[in-house]
N, CA, C and O atoms as a printed pandas DataFrame, in Angstrom:
     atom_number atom_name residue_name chain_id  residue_number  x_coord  y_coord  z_coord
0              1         N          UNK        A               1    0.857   -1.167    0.000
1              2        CA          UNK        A               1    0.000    0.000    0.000
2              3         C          UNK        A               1    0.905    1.232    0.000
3              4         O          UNK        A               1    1.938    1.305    0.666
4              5         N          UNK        A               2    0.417    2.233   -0.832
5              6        CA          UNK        A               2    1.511    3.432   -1.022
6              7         C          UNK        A               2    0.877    4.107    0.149
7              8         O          UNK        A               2   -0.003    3.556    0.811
8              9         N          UNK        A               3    1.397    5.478    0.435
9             10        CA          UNK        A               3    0.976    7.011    1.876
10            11         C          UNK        A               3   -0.372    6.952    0.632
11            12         O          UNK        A               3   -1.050    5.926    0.698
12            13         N          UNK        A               4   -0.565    7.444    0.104
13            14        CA          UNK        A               4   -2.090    7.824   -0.446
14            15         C          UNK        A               4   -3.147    6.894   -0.231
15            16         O          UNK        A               4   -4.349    7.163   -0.224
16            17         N          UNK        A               5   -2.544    5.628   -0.033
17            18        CA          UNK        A               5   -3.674    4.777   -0.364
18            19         C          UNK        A               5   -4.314    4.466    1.148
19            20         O          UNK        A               5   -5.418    4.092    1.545
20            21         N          UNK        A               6   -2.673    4.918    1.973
21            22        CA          UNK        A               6   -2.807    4.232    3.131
22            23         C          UNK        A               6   -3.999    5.228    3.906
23            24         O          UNK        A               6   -5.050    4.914    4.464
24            25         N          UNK        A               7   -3.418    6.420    3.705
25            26        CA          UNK        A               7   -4.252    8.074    4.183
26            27         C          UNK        A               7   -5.760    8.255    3.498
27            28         O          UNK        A               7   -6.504    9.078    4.031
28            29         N          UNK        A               8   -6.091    7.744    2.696
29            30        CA          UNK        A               8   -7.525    8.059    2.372
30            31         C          UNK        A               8   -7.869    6.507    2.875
31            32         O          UNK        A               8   -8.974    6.324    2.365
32            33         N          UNK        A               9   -7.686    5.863    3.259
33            34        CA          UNK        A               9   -8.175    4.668    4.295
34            35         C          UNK        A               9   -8.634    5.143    5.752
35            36         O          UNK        A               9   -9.747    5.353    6.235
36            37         N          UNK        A              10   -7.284    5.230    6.279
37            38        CA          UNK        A              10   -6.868    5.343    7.678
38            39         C          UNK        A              10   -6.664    6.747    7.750
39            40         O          UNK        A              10   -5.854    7.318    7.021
40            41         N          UNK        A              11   -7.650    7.571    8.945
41            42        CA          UNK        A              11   -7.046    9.518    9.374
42            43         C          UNK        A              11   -5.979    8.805   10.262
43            44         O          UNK        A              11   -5.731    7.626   10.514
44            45         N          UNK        A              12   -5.326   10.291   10.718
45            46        CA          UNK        A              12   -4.523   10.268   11.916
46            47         C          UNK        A              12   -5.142   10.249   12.914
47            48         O          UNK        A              12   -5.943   11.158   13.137
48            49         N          UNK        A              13   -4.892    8.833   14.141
49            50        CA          UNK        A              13   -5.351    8.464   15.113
50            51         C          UNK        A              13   -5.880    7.323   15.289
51            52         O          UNK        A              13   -6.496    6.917   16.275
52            53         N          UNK        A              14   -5.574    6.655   14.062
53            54        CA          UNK        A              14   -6.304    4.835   13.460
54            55         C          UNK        A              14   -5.454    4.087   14.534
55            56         O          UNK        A              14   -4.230    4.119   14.661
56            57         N          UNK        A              15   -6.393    3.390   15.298
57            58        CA          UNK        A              15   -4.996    2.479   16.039
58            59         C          UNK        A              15   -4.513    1.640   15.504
59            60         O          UNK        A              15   -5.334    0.912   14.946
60            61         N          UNK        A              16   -3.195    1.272   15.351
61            62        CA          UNK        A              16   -2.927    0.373   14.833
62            63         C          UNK        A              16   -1.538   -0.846   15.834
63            64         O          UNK        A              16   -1.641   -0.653   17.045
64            65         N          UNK        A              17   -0.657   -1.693   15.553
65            66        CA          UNK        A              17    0.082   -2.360   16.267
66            67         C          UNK        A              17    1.618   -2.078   14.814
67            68         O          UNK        A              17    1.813   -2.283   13.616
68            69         N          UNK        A              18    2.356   -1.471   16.090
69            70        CA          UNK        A              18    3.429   -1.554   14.916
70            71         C          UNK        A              18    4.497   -1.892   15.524
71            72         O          UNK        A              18    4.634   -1.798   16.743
72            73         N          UNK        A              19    5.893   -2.586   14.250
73            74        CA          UNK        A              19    6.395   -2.884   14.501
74            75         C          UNK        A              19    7.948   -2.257   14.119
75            76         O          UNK        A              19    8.390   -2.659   13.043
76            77         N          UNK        A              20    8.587   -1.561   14.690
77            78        CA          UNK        A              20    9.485   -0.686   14.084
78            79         C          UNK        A              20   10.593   -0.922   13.552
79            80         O          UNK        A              20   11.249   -0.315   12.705
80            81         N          UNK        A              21   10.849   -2.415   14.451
81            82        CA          UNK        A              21   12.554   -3.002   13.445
82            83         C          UNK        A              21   12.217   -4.504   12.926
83            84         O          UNK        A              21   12.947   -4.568   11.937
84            85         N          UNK        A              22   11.750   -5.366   12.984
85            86        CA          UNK        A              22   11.251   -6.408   12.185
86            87         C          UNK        A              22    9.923   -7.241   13.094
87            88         O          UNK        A              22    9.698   -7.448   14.287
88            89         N          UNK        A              23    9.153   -7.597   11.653
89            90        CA          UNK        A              23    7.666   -8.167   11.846
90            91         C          UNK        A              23    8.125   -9.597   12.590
91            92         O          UNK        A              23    9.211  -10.159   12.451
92            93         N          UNK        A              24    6.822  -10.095   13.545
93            94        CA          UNK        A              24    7.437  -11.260   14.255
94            95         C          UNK        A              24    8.017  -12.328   13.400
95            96         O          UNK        A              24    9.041  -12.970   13.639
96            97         N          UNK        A              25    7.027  -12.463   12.109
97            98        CA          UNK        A              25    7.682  -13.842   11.703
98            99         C          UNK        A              25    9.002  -13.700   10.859
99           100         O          UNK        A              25    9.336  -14.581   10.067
100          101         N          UNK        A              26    9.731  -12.571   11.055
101          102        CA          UNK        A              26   11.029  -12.437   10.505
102          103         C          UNK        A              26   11.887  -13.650   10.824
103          104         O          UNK        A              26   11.316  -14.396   11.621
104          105         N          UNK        A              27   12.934  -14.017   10.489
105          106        CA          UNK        A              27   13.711  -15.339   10.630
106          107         C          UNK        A              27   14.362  -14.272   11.835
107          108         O          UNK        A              27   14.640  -15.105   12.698
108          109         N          UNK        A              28   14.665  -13.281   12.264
109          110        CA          UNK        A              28   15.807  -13.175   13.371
110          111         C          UNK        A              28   14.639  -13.091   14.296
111          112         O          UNK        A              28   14.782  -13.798   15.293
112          113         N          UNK        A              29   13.353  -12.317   14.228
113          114        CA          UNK        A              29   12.557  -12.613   15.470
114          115         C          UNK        A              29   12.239  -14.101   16.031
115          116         O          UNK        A              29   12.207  -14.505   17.194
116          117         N          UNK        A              30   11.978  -14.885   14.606
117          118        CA          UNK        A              30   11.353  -16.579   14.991
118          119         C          UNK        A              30   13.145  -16.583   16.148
119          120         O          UNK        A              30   13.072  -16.877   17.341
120          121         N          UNK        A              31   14.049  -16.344   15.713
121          122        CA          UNK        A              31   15.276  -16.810   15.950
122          123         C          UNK        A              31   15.662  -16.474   17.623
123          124         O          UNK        A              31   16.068  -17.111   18.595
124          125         N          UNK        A              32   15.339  -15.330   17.360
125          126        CA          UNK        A              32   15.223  -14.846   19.143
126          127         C          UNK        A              32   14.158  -15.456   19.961
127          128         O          UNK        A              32   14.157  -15.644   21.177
128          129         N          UNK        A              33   13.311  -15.715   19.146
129          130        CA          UNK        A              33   12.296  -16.004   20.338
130          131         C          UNK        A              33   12.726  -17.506   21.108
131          132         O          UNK        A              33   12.560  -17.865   22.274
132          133         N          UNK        A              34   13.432  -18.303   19.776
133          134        CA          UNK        A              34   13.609  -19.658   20.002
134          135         C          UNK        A              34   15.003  -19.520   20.804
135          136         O          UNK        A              34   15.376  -20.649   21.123
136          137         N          UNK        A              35   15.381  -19.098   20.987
137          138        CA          UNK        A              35   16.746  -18.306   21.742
138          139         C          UNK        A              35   16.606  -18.719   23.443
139          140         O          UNK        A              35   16.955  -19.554   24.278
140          141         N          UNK        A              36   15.595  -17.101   23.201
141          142        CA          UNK        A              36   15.067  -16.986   24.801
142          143         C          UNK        A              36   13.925  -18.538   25.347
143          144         O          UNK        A              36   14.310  -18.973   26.432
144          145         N          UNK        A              37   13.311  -18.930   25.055
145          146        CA          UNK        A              37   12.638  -20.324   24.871
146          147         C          UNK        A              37   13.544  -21.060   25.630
147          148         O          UNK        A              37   13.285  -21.843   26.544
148          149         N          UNK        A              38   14.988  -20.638   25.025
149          150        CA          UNK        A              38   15.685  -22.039   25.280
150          151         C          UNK        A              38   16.862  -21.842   26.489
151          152         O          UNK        A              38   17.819  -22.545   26.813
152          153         N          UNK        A              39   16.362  -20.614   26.978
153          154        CA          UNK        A              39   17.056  -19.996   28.212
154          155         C          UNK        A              39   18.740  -19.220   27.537
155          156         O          UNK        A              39   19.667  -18.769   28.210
156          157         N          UNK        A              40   18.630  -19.303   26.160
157          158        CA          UNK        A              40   19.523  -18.593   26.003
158          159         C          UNK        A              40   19.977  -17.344   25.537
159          160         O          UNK        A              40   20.948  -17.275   24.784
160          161         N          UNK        A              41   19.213  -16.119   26.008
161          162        CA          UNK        A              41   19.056  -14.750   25.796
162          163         C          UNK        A              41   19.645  -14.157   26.870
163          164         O          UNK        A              41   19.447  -14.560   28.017
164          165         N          UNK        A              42   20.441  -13.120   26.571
165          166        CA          UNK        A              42   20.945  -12.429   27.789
166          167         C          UNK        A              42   20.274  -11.169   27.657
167          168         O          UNK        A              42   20.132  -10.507   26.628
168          169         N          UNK        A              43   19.809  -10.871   29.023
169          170        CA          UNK        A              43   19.030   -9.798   29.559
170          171         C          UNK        A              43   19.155   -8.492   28.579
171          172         O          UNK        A              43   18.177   -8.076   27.958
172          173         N          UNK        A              44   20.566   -7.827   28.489
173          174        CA          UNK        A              44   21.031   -6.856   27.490
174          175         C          UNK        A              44   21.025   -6.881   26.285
175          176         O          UNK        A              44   21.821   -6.186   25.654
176          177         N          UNK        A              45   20.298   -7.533   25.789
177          178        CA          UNK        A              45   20.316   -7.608   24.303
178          179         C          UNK        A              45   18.963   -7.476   23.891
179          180         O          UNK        A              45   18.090   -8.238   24.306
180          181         N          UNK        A              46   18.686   -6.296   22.879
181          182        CA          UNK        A              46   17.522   -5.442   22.805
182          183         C          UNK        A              46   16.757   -6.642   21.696
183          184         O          UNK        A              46   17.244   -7.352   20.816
184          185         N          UNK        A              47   15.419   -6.483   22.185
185          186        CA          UNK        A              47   14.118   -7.294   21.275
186          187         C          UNK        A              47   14.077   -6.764   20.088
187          188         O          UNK        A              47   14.015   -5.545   19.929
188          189         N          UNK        A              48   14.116   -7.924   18.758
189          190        CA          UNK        A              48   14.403   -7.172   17.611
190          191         C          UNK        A              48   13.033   -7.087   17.460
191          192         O          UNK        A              48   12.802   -6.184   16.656
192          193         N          UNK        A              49   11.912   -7.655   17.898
193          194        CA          UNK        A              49   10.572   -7.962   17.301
194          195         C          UNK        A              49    9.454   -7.076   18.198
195          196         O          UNK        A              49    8.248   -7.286   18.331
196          197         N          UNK        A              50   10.329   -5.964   18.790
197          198        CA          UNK        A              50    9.231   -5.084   20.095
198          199         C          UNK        A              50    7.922   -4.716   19.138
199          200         O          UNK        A              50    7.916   -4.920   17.924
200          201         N          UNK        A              51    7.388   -4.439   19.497
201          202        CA          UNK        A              51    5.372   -4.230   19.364
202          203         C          UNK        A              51    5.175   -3.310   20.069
203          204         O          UNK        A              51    5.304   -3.071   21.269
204          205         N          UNK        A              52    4.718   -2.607   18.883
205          206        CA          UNK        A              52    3.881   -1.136   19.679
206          207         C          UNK        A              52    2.371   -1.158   19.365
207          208         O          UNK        A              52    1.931   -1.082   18.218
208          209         N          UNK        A              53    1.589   -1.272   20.508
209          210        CA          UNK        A              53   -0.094   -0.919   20.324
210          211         C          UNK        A              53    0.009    0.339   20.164
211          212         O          UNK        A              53    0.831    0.922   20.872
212          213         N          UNK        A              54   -0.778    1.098   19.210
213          214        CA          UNK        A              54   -0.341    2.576   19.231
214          215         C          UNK        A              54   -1.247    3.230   18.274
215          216         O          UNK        A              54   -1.627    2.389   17.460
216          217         N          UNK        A              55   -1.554    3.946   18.134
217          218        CA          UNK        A              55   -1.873    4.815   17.024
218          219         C          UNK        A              55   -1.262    6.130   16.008
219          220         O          UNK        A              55   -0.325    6.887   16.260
220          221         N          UNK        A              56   -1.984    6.101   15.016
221          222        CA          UNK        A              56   -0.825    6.755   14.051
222          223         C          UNK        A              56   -0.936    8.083   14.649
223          224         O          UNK        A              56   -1.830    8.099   15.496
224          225         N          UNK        A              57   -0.373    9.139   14.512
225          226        CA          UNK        A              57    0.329   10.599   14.664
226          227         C          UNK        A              57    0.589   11.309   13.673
227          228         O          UNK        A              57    0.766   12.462   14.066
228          229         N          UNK        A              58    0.682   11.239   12.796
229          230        CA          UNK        A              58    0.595   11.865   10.806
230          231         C          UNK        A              58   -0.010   11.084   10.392
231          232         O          UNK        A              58   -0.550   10.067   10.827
232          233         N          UNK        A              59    0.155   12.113    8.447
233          234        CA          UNK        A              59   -0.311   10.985    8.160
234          235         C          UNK        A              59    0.706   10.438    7.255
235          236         O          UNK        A              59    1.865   10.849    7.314
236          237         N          UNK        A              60    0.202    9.199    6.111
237          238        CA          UNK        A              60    1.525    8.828    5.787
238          239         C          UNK        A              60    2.642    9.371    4.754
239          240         O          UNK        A              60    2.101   10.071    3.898
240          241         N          UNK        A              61    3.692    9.287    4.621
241          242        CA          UNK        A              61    4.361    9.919    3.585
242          243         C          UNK        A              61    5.525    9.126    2.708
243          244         O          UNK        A              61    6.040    8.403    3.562
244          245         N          UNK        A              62    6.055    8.934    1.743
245          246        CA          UNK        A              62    6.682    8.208    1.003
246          247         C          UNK        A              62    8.703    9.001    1.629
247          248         O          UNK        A              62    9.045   10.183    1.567
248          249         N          UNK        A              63    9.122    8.420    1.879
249          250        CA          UNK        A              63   10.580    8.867    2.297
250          251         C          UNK        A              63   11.679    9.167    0.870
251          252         O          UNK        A              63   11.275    9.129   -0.292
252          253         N          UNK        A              64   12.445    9.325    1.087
253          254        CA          UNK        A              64   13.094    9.472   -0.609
254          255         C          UNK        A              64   13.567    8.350   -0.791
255          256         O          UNK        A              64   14.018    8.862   -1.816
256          257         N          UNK        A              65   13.934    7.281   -0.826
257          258        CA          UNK        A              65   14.048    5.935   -1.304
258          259         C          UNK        A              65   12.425    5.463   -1.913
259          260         O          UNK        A              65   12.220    4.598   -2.765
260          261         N          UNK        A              66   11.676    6.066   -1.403
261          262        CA          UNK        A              66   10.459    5.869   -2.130
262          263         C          UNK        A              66    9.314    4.908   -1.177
263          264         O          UNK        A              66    8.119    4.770   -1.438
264          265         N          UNK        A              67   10.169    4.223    0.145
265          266        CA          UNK        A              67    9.006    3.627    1.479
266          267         C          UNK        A              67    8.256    4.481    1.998
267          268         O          UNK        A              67    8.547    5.591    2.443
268          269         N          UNK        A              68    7.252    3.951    1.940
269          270        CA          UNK        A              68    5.917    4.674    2.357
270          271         C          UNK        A              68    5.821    4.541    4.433
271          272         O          UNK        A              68    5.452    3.645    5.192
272          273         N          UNK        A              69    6.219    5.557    4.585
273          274        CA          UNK        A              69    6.043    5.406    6.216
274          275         C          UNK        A              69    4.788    6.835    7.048
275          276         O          UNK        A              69    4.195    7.847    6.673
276          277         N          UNK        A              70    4.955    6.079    8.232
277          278        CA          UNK        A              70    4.327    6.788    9.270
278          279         C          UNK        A              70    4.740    6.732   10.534
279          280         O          UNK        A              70    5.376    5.821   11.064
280          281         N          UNK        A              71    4.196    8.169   11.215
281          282        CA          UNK        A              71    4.662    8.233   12.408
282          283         C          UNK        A              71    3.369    7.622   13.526
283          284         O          UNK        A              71    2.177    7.918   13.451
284          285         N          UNK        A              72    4.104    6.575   14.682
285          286        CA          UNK        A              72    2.928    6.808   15.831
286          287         C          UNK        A              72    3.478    7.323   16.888
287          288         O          UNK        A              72    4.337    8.203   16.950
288          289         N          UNK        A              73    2.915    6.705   17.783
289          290        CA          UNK        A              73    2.060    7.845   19.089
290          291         C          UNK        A              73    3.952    6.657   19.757
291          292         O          UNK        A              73    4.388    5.713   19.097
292          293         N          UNK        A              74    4.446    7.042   20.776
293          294        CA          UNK        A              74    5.463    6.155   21.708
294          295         C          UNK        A              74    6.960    5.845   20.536
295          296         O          UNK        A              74    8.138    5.617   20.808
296          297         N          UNK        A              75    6.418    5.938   19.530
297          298        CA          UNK        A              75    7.796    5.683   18.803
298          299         C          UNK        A              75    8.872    7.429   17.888
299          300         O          UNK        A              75    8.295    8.304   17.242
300          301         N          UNK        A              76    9.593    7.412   18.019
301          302        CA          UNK        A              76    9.917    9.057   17.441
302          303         C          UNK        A              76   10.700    8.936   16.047
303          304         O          UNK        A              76   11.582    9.780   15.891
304          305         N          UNK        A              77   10.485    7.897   14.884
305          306        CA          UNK        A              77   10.698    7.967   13.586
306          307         C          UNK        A              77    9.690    7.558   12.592
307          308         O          UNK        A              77    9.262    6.527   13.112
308          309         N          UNK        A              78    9.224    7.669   11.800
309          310        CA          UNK        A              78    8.590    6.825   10.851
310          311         C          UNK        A              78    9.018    5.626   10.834
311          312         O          UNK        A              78   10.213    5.341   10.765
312          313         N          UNK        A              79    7.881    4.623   10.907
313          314        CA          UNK        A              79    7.739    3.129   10.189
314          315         C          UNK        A              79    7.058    2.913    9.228
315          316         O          UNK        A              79    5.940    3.295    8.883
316          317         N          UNK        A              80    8.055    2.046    8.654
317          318        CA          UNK        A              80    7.289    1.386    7.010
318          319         C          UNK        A              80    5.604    1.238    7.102
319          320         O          UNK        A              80    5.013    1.037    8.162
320          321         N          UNK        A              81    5.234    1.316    6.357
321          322        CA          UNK        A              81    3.507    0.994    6.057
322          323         C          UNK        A              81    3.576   -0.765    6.331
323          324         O          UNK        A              81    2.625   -1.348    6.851
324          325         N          UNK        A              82    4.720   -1.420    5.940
325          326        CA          UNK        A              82    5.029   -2.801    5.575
326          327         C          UNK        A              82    5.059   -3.251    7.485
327          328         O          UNK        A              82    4.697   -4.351    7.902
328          329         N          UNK        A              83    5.403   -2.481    8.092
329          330        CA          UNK        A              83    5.738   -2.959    9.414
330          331         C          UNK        A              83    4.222   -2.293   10.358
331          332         O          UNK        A              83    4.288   -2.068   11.566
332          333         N          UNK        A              84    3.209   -2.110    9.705
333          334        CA          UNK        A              84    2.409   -1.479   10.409
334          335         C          UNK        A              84    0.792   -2.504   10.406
335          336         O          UNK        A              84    0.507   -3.105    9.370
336          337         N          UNK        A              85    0.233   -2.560   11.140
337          338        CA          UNK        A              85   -1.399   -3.316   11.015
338          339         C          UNK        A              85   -2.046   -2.839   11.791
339          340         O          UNK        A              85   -1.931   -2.848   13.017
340          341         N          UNK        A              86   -3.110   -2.175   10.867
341          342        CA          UNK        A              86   -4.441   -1.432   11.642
342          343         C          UNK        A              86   -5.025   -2.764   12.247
343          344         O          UNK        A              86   -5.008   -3.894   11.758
344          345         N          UNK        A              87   -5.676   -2.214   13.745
345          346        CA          UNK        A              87   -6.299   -2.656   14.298
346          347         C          UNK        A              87   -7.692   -2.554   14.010
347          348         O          UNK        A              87   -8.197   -1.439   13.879
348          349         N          UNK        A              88   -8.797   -4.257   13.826
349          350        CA          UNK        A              88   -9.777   -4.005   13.469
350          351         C          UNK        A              88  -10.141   -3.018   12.297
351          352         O          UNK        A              88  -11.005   -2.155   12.447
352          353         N          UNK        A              89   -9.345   -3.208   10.958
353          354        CA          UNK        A              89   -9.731   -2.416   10.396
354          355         C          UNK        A              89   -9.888   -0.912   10.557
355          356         O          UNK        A              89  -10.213   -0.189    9.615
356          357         N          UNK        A              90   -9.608   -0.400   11.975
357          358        CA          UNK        A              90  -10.409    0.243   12.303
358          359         C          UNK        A              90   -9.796    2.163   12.276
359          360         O          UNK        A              90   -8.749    2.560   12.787
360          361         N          UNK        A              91  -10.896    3.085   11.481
361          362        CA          UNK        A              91  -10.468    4.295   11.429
362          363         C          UNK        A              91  -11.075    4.716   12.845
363          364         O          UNK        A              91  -12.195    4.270   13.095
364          365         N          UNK        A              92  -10.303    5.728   14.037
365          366        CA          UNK        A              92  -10.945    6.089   15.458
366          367         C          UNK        A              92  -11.956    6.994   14.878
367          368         O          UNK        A              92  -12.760    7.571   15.610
């Protein structure tokens, strides 16, 4: 989905769940998770697969490489449209 398609869908304030550095079923998230599972994660080593419940804060915009991102509410950069899922469909 391009910022246009995403913005005449979704206003600013759609909740959605995002994910800012990789989606769970990424091979390094499956990889961490099976990690920690297996008691072998050390405390200091940051979650590649963190989850934000959140809602959007702009609306969306295409970056100059040409990814379509947005800003939410707890996180302070744009995320990909690709790393983002409205909740319930749902516009607030």
């Amino acid at each position: 989905m391009n910022a246009d398609e995403f913005n005449a869908l979704y206003p600013v304030g759609t909740p959605v769940v995002a994910y800012p550095f990789v989606r769970p079923e990424h091979p390094i998230a499956v990889a961490f998770r099976k990690a920690a599972d297996a008691g072998r994660r050390r405390g200091a080593e940051p979650v590649p697969c963190e989850r934000l419940d959140t809602r959007t804060r702009s609306v969306a915009w295409s970056r100059g490489h040409g990814a379509p991102v947005v800003l939410v509410e707890g996180y302070s950069g744009g995320i990909c449209l690709t790393h983002i899922d409205v909740v319930n469909g749902g516009a607030s």
